[in-house]
C-alpha positions as a Markdown table, in Angstrom:
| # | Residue | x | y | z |
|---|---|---|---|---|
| 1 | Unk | -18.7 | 10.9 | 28.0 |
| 2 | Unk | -17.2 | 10.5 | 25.0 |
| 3 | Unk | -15.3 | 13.5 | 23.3 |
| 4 | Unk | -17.2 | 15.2 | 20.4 |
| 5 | Unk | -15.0 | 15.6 | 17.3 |
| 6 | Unk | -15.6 | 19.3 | 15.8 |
| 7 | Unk | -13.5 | 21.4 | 13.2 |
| 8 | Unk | -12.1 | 23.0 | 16.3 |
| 9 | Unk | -11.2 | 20.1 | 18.0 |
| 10 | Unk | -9.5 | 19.0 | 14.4 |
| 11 | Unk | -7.5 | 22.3 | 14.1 |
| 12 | Unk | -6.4 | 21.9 | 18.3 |
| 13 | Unk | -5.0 | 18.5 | 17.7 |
| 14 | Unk | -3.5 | 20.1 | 14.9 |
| 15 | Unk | -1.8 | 21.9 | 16.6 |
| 16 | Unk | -0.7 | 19.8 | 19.9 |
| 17 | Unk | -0.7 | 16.9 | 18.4 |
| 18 | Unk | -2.5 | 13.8 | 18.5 |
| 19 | Unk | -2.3 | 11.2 | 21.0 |
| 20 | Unk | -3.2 | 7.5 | 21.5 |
| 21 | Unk | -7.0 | 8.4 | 22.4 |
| 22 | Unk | -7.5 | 11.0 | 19.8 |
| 23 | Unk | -6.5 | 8.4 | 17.0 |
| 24 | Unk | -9.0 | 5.6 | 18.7 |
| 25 | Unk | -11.3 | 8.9 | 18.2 |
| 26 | Unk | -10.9 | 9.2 | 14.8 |
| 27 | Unk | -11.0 | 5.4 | 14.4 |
| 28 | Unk | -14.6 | 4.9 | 16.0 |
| 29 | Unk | -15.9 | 8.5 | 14.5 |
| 30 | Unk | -19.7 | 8.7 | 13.6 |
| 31 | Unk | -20.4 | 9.6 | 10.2 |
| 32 | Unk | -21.5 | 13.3 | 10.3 |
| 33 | Unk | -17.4 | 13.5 | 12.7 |
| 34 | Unk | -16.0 | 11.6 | 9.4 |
| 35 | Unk | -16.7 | 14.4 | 7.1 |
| 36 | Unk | -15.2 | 16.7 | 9.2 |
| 37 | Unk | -11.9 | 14.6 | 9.0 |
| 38 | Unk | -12.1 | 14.0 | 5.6 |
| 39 | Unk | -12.1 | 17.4 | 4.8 |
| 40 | Unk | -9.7 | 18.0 | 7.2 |
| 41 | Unk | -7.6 | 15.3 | 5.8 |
| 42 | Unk | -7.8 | 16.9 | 2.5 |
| 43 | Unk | -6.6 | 20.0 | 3.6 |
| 44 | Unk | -3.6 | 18.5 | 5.1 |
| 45 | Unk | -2.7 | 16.8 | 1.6 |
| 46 | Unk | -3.2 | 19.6 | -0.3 |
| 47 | Unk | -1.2 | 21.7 | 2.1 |
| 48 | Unk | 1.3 | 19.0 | 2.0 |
| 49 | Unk | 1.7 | 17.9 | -1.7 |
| 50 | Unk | -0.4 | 20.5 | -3.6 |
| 51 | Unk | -3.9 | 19.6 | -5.2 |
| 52 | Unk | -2.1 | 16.7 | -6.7 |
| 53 | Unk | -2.8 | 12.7 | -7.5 |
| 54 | Unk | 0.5 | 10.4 | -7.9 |
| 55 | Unk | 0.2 | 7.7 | -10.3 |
| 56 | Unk | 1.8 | 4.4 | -10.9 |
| 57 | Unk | 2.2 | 1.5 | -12.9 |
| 58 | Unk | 2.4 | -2.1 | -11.4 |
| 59 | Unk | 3.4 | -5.2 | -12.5 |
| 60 | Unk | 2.8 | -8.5 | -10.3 |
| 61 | Unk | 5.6 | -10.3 | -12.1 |
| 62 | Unk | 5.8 | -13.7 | -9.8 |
| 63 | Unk | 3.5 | -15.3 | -7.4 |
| 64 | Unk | 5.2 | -18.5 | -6.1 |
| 65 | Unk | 6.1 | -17.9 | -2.8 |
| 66 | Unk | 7.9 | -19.5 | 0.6 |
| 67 | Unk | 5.2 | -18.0 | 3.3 |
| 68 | Unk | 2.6 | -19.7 | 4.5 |
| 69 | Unk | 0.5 | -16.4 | 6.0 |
| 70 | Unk | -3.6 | -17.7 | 6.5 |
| 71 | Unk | -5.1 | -15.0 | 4.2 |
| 72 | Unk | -3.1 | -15.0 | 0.8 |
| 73 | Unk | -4.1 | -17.1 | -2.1 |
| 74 | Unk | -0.8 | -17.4 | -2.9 |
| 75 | Unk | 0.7 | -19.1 | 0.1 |
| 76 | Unk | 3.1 | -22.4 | 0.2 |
| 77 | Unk | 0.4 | -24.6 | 1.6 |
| 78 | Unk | -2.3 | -23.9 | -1.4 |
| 79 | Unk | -2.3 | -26.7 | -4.2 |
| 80 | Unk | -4.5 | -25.2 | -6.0 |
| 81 | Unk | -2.7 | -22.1 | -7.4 |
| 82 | Unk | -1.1 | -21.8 | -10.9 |
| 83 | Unk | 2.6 | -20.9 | -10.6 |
| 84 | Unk | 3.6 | -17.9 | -13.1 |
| 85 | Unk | 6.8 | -15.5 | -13.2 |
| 86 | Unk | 6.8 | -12.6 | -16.3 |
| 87 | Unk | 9.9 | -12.3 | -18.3 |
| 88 | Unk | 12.4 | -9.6 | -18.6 |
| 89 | Unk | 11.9 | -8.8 | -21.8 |
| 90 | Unk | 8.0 | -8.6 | -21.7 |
| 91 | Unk | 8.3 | -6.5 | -18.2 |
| 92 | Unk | 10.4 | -4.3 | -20.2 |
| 93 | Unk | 8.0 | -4.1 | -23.1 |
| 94 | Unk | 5.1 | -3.0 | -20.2 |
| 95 | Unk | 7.4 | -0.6 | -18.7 |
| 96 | Unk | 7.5 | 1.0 | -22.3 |
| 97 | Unk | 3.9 | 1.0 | -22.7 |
| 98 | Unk | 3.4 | 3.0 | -19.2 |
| 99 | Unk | 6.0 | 5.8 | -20.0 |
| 100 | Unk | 4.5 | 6.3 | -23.3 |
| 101 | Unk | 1.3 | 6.7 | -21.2 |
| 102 | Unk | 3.0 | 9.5 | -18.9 |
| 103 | Unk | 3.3 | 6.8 | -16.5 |
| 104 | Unk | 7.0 | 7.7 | -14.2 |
| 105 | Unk | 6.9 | 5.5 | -11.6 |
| 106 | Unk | 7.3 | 1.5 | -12.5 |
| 107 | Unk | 6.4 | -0.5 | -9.4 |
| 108 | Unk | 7.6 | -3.9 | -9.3 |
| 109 | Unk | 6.0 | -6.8 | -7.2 |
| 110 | Unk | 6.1 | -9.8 | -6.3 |
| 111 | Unk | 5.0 | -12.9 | -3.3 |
| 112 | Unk | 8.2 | -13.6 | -1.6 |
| 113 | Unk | 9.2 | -15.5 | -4.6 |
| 114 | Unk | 12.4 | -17.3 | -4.9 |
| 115 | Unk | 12.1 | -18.3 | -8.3 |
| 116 | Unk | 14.0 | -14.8 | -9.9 |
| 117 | Unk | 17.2 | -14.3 | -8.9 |
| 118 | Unk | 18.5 | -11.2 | -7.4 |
| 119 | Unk | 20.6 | -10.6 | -10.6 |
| 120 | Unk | 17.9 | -10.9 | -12.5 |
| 121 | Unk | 16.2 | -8.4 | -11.1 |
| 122 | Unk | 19.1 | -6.1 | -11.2 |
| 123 | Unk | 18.8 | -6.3 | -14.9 |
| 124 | Unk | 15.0 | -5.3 | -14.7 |
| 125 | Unk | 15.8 | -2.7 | -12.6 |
| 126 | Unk | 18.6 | -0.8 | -14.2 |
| 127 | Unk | 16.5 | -1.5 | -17.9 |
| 128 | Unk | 13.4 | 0.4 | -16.6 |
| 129 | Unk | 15.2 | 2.8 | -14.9 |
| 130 | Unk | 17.1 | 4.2 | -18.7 |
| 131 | Unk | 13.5 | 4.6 | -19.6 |
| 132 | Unk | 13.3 | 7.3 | -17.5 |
| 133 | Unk | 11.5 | 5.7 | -14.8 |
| 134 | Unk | 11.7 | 5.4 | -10.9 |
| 135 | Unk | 11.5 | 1.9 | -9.5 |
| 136 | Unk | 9.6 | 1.0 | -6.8 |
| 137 | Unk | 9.9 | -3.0 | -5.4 |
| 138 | Unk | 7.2 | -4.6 | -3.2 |
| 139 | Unk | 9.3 | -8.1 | -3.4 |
| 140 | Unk | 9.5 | -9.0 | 0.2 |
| 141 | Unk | 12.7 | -10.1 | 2.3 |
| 142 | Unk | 15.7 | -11.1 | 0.5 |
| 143 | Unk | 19.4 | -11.3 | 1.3 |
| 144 | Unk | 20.7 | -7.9 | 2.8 |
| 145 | Unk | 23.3 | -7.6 | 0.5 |
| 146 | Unk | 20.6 | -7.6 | -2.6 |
| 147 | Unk | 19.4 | -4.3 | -1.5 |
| 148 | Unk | 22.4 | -2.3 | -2.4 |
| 149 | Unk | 22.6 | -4.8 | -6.0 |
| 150 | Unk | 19.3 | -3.3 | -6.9 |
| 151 | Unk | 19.5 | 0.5 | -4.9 |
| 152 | Unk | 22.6 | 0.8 | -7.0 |
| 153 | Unk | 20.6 | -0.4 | -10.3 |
| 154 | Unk | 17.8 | 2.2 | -10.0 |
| 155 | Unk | 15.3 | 1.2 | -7.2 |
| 156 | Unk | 14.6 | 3.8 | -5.1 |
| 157 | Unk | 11.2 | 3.0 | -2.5 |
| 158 | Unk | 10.6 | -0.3 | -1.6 |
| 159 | Unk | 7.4 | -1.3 | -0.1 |
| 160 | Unk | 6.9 | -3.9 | 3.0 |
| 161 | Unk | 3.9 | -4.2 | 4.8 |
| 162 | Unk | 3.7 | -5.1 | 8.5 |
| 163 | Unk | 0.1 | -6.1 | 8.5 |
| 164 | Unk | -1.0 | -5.7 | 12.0 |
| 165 | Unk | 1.3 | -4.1 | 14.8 |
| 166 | Unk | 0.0 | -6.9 | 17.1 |
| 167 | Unk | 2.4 | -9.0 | 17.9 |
| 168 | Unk | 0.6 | -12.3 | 18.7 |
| 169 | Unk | -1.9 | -11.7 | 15.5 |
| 170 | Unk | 1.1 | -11.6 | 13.4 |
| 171 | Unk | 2.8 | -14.5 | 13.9 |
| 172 | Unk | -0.7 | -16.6 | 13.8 |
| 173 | Unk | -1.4 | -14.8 | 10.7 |
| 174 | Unk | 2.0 | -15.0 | 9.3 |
| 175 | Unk | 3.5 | -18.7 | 10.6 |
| 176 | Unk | 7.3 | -19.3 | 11.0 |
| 177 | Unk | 7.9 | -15.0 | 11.2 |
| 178 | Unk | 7.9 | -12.5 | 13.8 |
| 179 | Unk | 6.8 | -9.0 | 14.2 |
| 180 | Unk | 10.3 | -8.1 | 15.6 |
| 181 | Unk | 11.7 | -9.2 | 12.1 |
| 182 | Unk | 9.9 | -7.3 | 9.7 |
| 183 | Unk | 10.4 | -4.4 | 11.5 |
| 184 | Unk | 14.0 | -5.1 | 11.5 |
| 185 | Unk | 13.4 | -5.1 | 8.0 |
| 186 | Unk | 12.1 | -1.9 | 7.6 |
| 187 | Unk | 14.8 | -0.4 | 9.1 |
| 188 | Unk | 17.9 | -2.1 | 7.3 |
| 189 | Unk | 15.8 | -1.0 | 4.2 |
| 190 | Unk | 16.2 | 2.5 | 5.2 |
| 191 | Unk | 19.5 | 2.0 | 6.4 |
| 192 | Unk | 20.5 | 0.7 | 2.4 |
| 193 | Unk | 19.0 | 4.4 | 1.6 |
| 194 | Unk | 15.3 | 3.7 | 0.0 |
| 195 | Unk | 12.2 | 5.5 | 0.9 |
| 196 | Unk | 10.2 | 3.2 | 2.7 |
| 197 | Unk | 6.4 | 2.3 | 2.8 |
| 198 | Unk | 4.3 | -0.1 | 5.1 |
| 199 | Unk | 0.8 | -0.6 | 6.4 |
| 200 | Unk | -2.1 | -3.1 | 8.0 |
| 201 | Unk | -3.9 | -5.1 | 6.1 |
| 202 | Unk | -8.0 | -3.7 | 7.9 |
| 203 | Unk | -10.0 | -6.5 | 8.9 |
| 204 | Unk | -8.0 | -9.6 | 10.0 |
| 205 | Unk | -9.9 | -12.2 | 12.9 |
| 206 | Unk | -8.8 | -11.3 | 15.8 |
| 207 | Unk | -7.7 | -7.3 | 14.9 |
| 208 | Unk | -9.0 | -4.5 | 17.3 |
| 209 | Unk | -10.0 | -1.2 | 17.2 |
| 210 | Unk | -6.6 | -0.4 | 19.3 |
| 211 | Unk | -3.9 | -2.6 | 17.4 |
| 212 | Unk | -5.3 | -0.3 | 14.6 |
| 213 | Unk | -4.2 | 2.6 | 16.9 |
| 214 | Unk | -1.3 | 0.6 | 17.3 |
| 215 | Unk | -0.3 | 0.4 | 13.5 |
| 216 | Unk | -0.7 | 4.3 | 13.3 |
| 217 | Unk | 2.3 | 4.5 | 15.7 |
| 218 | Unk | 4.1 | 2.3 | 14.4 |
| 219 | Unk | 4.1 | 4.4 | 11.0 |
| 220 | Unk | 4.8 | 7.0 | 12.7 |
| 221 | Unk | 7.8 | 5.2 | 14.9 |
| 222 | Unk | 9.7 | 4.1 | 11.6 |
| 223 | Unk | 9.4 | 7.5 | 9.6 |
| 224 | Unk | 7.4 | 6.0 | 6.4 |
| 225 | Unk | 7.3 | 8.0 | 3.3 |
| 226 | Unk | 4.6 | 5.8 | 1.9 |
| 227 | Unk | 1.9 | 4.6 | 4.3 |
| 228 | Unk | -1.0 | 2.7 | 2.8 |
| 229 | Unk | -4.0 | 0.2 | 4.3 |
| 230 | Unk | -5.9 | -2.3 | 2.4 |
| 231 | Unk | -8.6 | -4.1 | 3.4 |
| 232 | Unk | -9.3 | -7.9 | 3.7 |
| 233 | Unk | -10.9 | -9.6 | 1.4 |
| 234 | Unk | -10.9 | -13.8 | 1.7 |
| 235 | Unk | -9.2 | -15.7 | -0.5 |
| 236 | Unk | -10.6 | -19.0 | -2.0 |
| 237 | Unk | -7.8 | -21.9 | -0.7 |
| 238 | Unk | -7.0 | -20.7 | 2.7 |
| 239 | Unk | -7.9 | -21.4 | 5.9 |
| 240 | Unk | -9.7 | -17.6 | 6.1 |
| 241 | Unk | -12.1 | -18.2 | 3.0 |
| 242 | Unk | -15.3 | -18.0 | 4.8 |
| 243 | Unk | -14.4 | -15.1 | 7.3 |
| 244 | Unk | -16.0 | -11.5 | 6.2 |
| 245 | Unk | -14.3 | -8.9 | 4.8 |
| 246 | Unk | -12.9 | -5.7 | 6.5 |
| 247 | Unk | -15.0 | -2.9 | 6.9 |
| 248 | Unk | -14.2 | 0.1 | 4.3 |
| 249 | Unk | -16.0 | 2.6 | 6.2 |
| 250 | Unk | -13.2 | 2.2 | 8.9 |
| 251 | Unk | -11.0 | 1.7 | 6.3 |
| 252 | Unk | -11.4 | 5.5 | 5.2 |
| 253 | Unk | -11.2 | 6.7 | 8.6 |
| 254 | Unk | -7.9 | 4.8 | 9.0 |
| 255 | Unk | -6.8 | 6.8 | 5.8 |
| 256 | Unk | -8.1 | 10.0 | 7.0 |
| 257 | Unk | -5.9 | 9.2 | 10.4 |
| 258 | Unk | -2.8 | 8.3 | 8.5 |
| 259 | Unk | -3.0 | 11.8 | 7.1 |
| 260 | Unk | -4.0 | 13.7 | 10.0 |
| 261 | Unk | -1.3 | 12.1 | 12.2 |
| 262 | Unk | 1.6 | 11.5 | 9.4 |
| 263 | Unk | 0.9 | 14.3 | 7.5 |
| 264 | Unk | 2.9 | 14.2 | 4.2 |
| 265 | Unk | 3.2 | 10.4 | 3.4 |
| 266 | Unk | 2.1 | 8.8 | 0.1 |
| 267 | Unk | -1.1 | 7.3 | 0.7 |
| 268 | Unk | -2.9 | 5.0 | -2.0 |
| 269 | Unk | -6.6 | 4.5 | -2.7 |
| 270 | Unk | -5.6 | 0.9 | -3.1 |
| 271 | Unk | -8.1 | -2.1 | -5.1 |
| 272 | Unk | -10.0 | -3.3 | -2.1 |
| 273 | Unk | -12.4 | -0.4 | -2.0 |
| 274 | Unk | -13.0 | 0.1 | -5.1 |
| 275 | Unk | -14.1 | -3.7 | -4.8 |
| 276 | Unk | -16.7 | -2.8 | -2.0 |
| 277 | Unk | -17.4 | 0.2 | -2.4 |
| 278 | Unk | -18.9 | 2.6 | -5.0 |
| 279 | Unk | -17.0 | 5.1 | -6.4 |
| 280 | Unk | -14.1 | 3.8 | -3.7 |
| 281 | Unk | -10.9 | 4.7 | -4.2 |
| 282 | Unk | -12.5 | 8.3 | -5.1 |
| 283 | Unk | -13.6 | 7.9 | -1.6 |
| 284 | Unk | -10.2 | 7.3 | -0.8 |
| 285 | Unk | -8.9 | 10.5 | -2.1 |
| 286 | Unk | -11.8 | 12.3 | -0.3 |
| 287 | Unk | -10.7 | 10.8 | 2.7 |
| 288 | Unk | -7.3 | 12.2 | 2.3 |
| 289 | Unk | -5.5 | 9.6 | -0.1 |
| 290 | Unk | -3.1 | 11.0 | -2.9 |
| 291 | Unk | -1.6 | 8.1 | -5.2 |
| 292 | Unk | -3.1 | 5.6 | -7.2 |
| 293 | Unk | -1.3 | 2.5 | -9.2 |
| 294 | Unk | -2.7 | 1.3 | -12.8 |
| 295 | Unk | -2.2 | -2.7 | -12.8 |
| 296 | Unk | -0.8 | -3.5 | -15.6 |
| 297 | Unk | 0.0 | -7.4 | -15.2 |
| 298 | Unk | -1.0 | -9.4 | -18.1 |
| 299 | Unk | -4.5 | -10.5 | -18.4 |
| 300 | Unk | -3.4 | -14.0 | -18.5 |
| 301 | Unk | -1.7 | -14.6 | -15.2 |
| 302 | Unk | -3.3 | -11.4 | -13.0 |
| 303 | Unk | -6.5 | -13.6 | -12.2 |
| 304 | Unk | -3.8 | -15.9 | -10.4 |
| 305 | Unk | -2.0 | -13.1 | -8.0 |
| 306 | Unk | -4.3 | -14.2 | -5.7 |
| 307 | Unk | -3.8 | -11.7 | -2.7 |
| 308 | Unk | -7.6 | -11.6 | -2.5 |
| 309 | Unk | -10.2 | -13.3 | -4.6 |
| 310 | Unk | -12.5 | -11.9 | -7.1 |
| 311 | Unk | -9.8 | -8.7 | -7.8 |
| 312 | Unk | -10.9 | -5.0 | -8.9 |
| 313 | Unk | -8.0 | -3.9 | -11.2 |
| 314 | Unk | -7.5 | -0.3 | -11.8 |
| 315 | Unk | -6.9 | 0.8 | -15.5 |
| 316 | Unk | -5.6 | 3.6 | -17.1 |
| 317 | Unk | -8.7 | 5.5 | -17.8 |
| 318 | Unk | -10.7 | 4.9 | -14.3 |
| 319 | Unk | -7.7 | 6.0 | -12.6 |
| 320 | Unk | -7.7 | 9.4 | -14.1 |
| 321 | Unk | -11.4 | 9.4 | -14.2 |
| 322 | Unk | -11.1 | 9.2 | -10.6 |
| 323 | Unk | -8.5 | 11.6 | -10.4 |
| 324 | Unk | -10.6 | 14.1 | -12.3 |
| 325 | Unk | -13.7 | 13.4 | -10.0 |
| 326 | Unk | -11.4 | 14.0 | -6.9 |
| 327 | Unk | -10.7 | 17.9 | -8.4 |
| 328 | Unk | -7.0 | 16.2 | -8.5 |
| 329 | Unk | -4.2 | 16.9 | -11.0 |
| 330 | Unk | -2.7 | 13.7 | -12.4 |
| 331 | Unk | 1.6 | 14.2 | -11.8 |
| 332 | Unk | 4.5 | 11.6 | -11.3 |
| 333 | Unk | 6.9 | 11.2 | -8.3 |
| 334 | Unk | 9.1 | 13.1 | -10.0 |
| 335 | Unk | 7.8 | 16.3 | -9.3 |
| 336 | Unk | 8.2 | 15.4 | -5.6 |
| 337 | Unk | 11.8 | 16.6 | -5.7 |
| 338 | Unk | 10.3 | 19.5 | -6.4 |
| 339 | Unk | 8.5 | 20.5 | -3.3 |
């Protein structure tokens, strides 16, 4: 018979801790047990970071990129996608335009593109940073020796996700890479001293209920500060353009288990379920979520940072509007060396 999940059995694993087959609990959770670990969830984050929201700015400032990986718009083997990179000088001007909206934390990404330099990003890095503002890359795997180039220039967090702990899924989803290497990679970034961040992308062919269980442990293996999921969406051009989307329902209780289980990470209410769901990403924050990034790449090139097609991107004014409707106080990640 399958375990019931009730407040007390919440507060117990609390307590003791939870283990492999309490997390594949939480995963497969009817919806009256959801609520209960949503709240829960809720509590944990406020206990944790206050009744606070964190938000960012981001800029997707290339999207020409070496991998090949079967769900991104943007991969090597589609023709069909318009090549763009942003300038330094108009990243700049966008970084202004976010502090002067109370905006702190500037997040920089980009597809494992080779077409900026690692200089060149120095420059971005330390410009933004005498703004005032912490830098945060999401730029994929580079030469070793860059990450101390742009740690010492101001960048701080550095985001990699893993995608699925599943080793086999992985390297179909992700050809010519291994799941040995990127978590190699997470690790030399913390070695080079940033705050690190990973995730699963929810929803993939082939992904199970227990790799998701999987990707929880793996979280909590490599010590993430930042731990995040999104969901699948297709992407017109590759070869998983007619498979369905990921389910946002388990999607929230993957959120909900992230904060249960890691306690005091930064989780985002990322674009995807805002995209299919109502009201999403406050769902997101309900479910125990506490960050949320403003995209702020151009209007003429965002349509072609492809991750998924058909995009939801989060402006100034729904973010806070959802921040308000959470009962959330909008701060920076500043205020984090507070606590």
């Amino acid at each position: 018979m399958k375990t019931k999940i009730t407040s007390e059995w919440i507060d117990e694993k609390l307590k003791s801790g939870f283990l492999r087959g309490d997390l594949r609990l939480i995963l497969t959770s009817d919806d009256d047990e959801a609520e209960l670990l949503y709240s829960a969830a809720r509590k944990v984050r406020d206990e944790a970071f206050g009744r606070k929201a964190f938000i960012r700015a981001v800029v997707e400032y290339a999207n020409s990129c070496r991998c090949s990986c079967l769900y991104c718009g943007m991969r090597l083997n589609n023709p069909d996608g318009f090549r763009f990179s942003i300038g330094h000088d108009e990243l700049l001007a966008i970084a202004r335009q976010a502090f002067d909206n109370g905006i702190r934390t500037f997040f920089l990404q980009a597809a494992e593109s080779e077409s900026c330099g690692a200089e060149w990003l120095r420059s971005v890095i330390a410009d933004v940073k005498d703004l005032g503002m912490g830098v945060l890359l999401c730029v994929g795997v580079h030469q070793e020796s860059d990450l101390d180039l742009w740690r010492e220039a101001g960048a701080y967090k550095f985001i990699l996700k893993h995608e699925t702990a599943d080793r086999e899924l992985f390297e179909k989803m992700k050809p010519g890479f291994t799941l040995e290497g990127r978590i190699e990679w997470l690790k030399t970034l913390r070695r080079h001293g940033y705050h690190i961040g990973s995730g699963p992308l929810l929803g993939l062919p082939g992904q199970t209920i227990d790799s998701l269980v999987d990707d929880l442990l793996l979280l909590r293996e490599l010590e993430v500060d930042m731990s995040s999921v999104s969901v699948f969406l297709p992407a017109k051009g590759t070869p998983l353009e007619n498979e369905p989307t990921g389910d946002p329902e388990l999607g929230l209780r993957f959120i909900a288990a992230m904060r249960l289980f890691l306690r005091n990470t930064l989780i985002p209410a990322t674009s995807t379920f805002e995209r299919l769901l109502e009201n999403g990403q406050y769902r997101c924050f309900q479910a125990g979520a506490n960050v949320i990034t403003v995209n702020m790449t151009p209007q003429k090139v965002r349509d072609d940072y492809t991750i998924y097609s058909d995009r939801f991107y989060v402006g100034l004014d729904h973010a806070r509007k959802t921040i308000s409707k959470a009962g959330l106080v909008e701060t920076t990640e500043g205020e984090l060396l507070a606590l």
